[in-house]
C-alpha positions in Angstrom: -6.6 32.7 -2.7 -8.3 31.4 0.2 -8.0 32.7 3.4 -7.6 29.5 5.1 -6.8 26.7 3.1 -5.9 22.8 3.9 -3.9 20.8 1.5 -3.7 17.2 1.8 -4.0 17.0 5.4 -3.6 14.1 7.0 -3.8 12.9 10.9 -3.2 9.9 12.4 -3.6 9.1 16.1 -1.3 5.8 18.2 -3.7 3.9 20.6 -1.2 1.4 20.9 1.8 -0.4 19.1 0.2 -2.2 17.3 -3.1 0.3 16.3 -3.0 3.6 14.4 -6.1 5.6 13.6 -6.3 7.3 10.3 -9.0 10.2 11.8 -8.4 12.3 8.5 -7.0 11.5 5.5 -5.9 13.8 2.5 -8.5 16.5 3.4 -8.2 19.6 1.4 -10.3 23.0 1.3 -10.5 26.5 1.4 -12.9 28.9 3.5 -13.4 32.3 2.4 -12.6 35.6 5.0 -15.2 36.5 6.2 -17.5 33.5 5.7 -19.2 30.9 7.5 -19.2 27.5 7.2 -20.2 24.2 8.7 -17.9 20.8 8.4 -20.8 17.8 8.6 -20.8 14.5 9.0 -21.7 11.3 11.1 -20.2 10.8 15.0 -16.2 9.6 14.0 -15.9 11.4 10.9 -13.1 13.4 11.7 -15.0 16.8 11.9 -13.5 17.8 15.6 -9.8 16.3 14.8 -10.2 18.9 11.3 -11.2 21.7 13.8 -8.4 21.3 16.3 -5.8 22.1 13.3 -8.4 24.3 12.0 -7.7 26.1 15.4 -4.1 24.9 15.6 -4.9 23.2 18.6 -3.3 19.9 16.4 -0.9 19.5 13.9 -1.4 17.4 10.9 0.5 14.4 10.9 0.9 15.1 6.9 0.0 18.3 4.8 0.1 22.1 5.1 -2.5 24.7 6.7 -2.5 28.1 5.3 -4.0 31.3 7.5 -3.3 34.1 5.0 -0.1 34.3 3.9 1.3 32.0 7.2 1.8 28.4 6.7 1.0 27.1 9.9 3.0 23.6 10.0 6.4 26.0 9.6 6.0 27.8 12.7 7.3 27.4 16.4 4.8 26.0 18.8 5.3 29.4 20.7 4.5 31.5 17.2 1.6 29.4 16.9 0.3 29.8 20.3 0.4 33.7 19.7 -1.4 33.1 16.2 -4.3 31.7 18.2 -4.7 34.3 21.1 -4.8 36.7 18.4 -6.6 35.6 15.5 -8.7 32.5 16.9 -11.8 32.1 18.7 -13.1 28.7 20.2 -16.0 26.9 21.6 -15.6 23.4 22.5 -18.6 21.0 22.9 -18.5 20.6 26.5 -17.9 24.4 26.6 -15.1 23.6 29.2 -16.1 27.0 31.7 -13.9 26.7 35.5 -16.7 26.0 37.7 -15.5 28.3 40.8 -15.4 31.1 38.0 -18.1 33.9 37.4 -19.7 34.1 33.9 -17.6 37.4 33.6 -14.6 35.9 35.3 -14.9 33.1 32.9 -15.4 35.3 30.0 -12.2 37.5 30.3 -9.9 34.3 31.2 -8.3 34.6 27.6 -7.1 38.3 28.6 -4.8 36.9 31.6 -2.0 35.6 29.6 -2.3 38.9 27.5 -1.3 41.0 30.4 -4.7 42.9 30.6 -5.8 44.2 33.7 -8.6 43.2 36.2 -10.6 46.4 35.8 -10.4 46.4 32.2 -11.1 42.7 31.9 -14.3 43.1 33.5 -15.1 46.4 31.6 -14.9 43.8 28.5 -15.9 40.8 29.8 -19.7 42.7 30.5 -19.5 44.3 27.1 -19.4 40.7 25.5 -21.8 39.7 27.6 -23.9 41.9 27.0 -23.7 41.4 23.5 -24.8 37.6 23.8 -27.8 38.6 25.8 -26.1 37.9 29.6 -25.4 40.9 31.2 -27.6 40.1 34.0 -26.1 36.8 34.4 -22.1 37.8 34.7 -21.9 37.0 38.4 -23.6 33.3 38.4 -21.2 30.1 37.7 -21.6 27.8 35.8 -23.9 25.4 37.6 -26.4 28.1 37.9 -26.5 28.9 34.1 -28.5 27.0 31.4 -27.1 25.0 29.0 -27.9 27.6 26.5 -26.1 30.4 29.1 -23.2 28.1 29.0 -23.2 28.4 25.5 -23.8 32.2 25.2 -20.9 32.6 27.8 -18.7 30.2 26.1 -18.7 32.3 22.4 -18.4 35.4 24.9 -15.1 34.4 26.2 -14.4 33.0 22.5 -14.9 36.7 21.1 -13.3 38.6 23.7 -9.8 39.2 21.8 -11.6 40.1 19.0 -10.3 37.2 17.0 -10.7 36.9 12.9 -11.7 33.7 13.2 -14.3 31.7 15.7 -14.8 27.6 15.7 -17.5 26.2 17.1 -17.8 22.1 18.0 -20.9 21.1 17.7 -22.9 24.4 18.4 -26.6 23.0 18.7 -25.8 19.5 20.3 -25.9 20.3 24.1 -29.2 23.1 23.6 -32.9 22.9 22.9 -34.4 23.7 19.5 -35.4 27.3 20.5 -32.3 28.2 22.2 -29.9 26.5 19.2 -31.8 29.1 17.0 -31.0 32.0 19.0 -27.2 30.6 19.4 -27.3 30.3 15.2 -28.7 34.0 14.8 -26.2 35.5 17.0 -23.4 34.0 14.9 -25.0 35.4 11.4 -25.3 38.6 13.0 -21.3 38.3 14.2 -20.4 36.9 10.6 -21.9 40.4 9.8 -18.9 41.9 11.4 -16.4 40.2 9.0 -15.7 37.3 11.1 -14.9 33.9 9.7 -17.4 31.3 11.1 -16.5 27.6 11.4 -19.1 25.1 12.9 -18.9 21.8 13.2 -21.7 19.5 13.2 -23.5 15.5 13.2 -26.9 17.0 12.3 -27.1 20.3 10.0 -30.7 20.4 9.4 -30.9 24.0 11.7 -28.0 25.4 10.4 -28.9 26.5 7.2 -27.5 30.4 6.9 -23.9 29.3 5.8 -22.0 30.0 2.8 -20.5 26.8 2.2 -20.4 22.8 3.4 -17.8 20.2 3.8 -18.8 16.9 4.4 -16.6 14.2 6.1 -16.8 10.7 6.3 -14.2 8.5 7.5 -11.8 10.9 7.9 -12.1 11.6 4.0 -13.7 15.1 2.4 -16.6 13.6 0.3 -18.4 16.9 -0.5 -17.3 20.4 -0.3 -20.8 22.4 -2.1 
């Protein structure tokens, strides 16, 4: 059975009375532990709304998500926030960093509500770093980093708790070509490491090195190769 798996999920957002937005619609899948994978499709397919419940962010307005044995949609919004500070990982497109914040302040920002202390944030905030190639960057904010750096810090701080599973938003959309490739070789080398990969993207001509695609389009699953 599959480590994550969505069965006829279904979300629907109000803009007004009178307007409803069908942003998925009877999506189901499975991803594999330990694999990685990339949801595609055009702008306003649905691919961020699928990774917000991906990353129980959202609930679906209809249908179950699975992660392992845990049905998702039958736990307490406070069991579901511990679920994802202890098994999830994610960067958002904008990366969303606190621009008063240090890289390495920024980076060990998901160990404050875990009760870890300041020394021993640090201590694994620069470990992270310096596994994403930034170590010499941990005391610049964000307006003095790249949009590459941004990235690099971003999957830092999405990778500090060790999480099983890491979601990435559109990965390559905010980088160059050179610096995408670099983001993309990183995660095959973390996938190594038995993480479960999820990427979102509009264009998936540079990610290539994934196990499986899902293709959205109009909030409906049209391909799952």
């Amino acid at each position: 059975m599959s480590y994550i798996r969505c069965e006829k999920i279904c979300k629907s957002f109000r803009l007004s009375r009178h307007e409803v937005i069908e942003a998925l619609r009877d999506v189901s899948l499975g991803i594999e532990r330990g694999s990685m994978v990339l949801i595609t499709g055009p702008s306003g397919s649905g691919k961020t709304t699928l990774l917000s419940i991906l990353g129980t962010i959202e609930r679906p307005s209809k249908g179950r998500l699975f992660i392992g044995d845990r049905e998702v949609n039958r736990l307490s919004d406070s069991a579901i926030t511990r679920l994802r500070r202890s098994t999830i990982g994610i960067v958002f497109q904008e990366f969303n960093l606190i621009p008063r914040l240090s890289a390495w302040e920024n980076v060990s920002y998901p160990l404050v509500p875990l009760g870890v202390g300041h020394r021993e944030r640090r201590r694994r905030a620069l470990e992270v770093l310096e596994l994403v190639g930034l170590s010499n960057r941990c005391h610049h904010t964000p307006e003095q980093l790249s949009g590459g750096e941004k990235q690099r810090v971003a999957i830092a701080r999405a990778i500090i708790h060790e999480p099983e599973i890491l979601l990435l938003d559109e990965p390559t959309s905010n980088i160059d070509r050179e610096t995408a490739l670099l983001v993309l070789k990183l995660l095959t080398e973390m996938k190594t490491s038995g993480r479960t990969i999820i990427l979102s993207s509009h264009d998936g001509d540079l990610i290539t090195e994934v196990d499986r695609t899902f293709r959205l389009e109009e909030g409906k699953l049209v391909d799952g190769s």
